[in-house]
C-alpha positions as CSV (number, residue, x, y, z in Angstrom):
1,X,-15.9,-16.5,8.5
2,X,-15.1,-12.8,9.7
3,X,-11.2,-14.0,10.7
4,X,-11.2,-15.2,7.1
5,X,-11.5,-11.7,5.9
6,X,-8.7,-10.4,8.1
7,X,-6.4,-13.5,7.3
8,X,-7.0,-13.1,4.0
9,X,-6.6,-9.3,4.0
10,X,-3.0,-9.9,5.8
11,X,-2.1,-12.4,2.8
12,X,-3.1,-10.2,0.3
13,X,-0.8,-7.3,1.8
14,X,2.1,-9.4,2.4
15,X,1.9,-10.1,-1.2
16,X,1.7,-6.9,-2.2
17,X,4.9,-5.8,0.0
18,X,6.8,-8.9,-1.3
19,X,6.3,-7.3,-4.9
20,X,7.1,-3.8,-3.8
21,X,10.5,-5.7,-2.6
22,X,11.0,-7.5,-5.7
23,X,10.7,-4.0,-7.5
24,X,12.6,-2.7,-5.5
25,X,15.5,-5.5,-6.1
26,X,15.5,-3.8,-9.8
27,X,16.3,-0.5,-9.1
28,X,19.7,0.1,-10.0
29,X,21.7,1.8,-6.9
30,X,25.6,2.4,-8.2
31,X,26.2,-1.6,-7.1
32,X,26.1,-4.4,-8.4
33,X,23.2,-6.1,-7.9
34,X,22.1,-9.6,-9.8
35,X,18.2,-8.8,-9.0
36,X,18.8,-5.7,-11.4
37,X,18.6,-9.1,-14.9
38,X,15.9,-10.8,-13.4
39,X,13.3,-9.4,-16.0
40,X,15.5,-10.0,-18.9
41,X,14.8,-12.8,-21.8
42,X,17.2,-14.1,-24.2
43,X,16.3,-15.6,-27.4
44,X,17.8,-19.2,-27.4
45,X,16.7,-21.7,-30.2
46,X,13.8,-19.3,-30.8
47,X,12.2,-19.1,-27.2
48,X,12.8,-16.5,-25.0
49,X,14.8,-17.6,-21.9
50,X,15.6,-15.8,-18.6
51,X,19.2,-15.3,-18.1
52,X,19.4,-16.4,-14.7
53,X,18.4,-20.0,-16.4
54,X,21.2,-19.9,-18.6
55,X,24.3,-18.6,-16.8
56,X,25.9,-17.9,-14.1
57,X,26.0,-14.3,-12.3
58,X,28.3,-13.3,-9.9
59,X,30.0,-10.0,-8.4
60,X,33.8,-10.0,-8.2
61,X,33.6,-6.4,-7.5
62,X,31.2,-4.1,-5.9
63,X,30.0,-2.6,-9.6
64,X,30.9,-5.0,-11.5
65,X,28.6,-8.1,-12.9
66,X,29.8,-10.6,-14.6
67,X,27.6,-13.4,-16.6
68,X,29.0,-16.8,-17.3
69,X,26.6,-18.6,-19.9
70,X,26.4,-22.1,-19.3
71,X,26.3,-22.8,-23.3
72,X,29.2,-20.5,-24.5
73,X,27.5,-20.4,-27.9
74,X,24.1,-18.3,-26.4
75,X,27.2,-15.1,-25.3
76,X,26.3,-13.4,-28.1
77,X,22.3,-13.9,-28.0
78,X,23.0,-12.9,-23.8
79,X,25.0,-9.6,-25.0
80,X,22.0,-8.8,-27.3
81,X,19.6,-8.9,-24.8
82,X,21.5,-6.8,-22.2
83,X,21.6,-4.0,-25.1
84,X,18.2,-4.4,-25.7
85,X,17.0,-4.2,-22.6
86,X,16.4,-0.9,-20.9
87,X,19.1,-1.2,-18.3
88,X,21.3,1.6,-19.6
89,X,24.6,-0.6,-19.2
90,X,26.8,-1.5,-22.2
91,X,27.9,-5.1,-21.8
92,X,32.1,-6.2,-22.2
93,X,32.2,-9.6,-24.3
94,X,35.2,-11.5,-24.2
95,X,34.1,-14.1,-26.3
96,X,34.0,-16.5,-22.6
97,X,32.0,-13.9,-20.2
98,X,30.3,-10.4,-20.2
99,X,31.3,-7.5,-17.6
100,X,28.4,-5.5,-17.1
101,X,30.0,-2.3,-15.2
102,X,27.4,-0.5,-13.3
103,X,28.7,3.4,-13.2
104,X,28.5,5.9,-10.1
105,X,25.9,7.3,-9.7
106,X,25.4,11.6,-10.2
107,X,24.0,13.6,-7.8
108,X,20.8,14.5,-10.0
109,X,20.5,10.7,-11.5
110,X,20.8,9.7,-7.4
111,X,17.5,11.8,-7.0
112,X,15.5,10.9,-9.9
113,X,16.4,7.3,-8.8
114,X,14.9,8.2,-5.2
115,X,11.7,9.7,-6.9
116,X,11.2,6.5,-8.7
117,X,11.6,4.4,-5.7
118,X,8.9,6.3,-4.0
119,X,6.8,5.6,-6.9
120,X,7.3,2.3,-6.3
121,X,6.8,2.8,-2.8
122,X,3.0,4.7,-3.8
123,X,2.1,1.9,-5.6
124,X,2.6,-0.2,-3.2
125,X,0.7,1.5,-0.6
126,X,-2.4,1.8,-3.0
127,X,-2.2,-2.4,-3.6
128,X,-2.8,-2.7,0.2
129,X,-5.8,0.3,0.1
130,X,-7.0,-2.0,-2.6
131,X,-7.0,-4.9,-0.5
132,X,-8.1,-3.2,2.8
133,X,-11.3,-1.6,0.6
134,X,-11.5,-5.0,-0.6
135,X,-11.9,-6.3,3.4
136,X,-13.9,-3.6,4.3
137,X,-16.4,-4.3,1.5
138,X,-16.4,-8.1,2.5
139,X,-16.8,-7.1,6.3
140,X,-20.1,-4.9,5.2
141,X,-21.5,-7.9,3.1
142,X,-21.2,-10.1,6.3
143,X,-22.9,-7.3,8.3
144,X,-25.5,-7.1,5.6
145,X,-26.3,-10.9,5.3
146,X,-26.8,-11.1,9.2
147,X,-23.7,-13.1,9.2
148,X,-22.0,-10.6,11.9
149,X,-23.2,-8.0,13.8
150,X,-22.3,-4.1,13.5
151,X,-20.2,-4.5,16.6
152,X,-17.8,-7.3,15.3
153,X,-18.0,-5.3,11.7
154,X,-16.8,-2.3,13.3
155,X,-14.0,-4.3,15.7
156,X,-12.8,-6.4,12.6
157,X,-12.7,-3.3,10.2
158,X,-10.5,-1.6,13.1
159,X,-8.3,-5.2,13.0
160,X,-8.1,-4.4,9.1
161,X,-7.2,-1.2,9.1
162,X,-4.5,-2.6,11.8
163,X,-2.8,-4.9,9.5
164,X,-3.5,-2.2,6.5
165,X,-1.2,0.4,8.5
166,X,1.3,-2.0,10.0
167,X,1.6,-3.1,5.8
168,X,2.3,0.8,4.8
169,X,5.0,1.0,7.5
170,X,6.3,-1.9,6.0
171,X,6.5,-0.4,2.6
172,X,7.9,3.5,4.1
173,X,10.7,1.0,6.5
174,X,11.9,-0.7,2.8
175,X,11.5,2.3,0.8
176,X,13.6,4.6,3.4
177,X,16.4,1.7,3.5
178,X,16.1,1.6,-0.5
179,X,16.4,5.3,-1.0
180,X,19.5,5.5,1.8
181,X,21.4,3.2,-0.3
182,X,20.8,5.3,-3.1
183,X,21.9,8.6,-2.1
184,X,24.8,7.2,-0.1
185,X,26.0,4.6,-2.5
């Protein structure tokens, strides 16, 4: 039951960091990056669609995307939604594919970029301290209930808090790489 909790705990945190790295895909970095139109939805016959359903993305170029819809009559519904989303990028329809052209990057837009990626990085942290209080709390009902004693509460909160900091590194080792490719890019 106790090995439960930490198992579970671990889970929980490794979900939380594969999140963190799925935000992390979004953040734009001065290259081109396909994970960047993952959130975006294009209306097609009335339902919104995700774009990586309906075409093709590739990179021919280190900042440059280019979208290839399978149906050549959704382009314009697919250039739509790029404007509409809040990616910042004006997309270049030539009536076969769009050219999404991701810019350099300024020194000052390079920071704020960095501060939103340790944002990111915060959140993350504060899932796993959600799940680790979560543990903890679990751990004390055990003690409580006579299921464990305060010896193997206390050496399974210490396994917790274990996996809890080896979790945090993991999200300061992604978020370091992430903001690197930022300011150097």
């Amino acid at each position: 039951m106790s090995n439960e909790v930490i198992n579970k705990a671990k889970e929980n945190m490794d979900k939380s960091i594969h999140v963190f790295e799925k935000n992390l895909g979004t953040v734009r970095a001065g290259v081109a990056n396909a994970a960047i139109l993952d959130g975006i939805k294009v209306d097609y016959y009335g339902a919104p669609t995700p774009l990586t359903q309906m075409s093709s993305v590739t990179i021919p170029e280190p900042r440059v995307l280019l979208i290839t819809p399978y149906d050549q009559t959704s382009i314009d519904n697919i250039e739509h939604a790029l404007l509409a989303s809040n990616l910042g990028l004006t997309p270049a329809n030539d009536g076969k594919v769009i050219r999404l052209v991701i810019p350099q990057l300024t020194g000052e837009r390079r920071q704020e970029i960095a501060k939103e990626v340790n944002k990111m990085a915060e959140e993350g942290k504060i899932a796993v301290r959600n799940v680790r209080r979560d543990a903890m709390n679990s751990l004390k009902k055990l003690q409580k209930d006579d299921e464990i004693t305060e010896d193997e509460q206390r050496n399974l909160e210490k396994q917790v808090q274990k996996v809890t900091d080896e979790a945090t590194k993991n999200i300061d080792v992604l978020a370091d790489k992430k903001r690197k490719e930022i300011t150097q890019g």
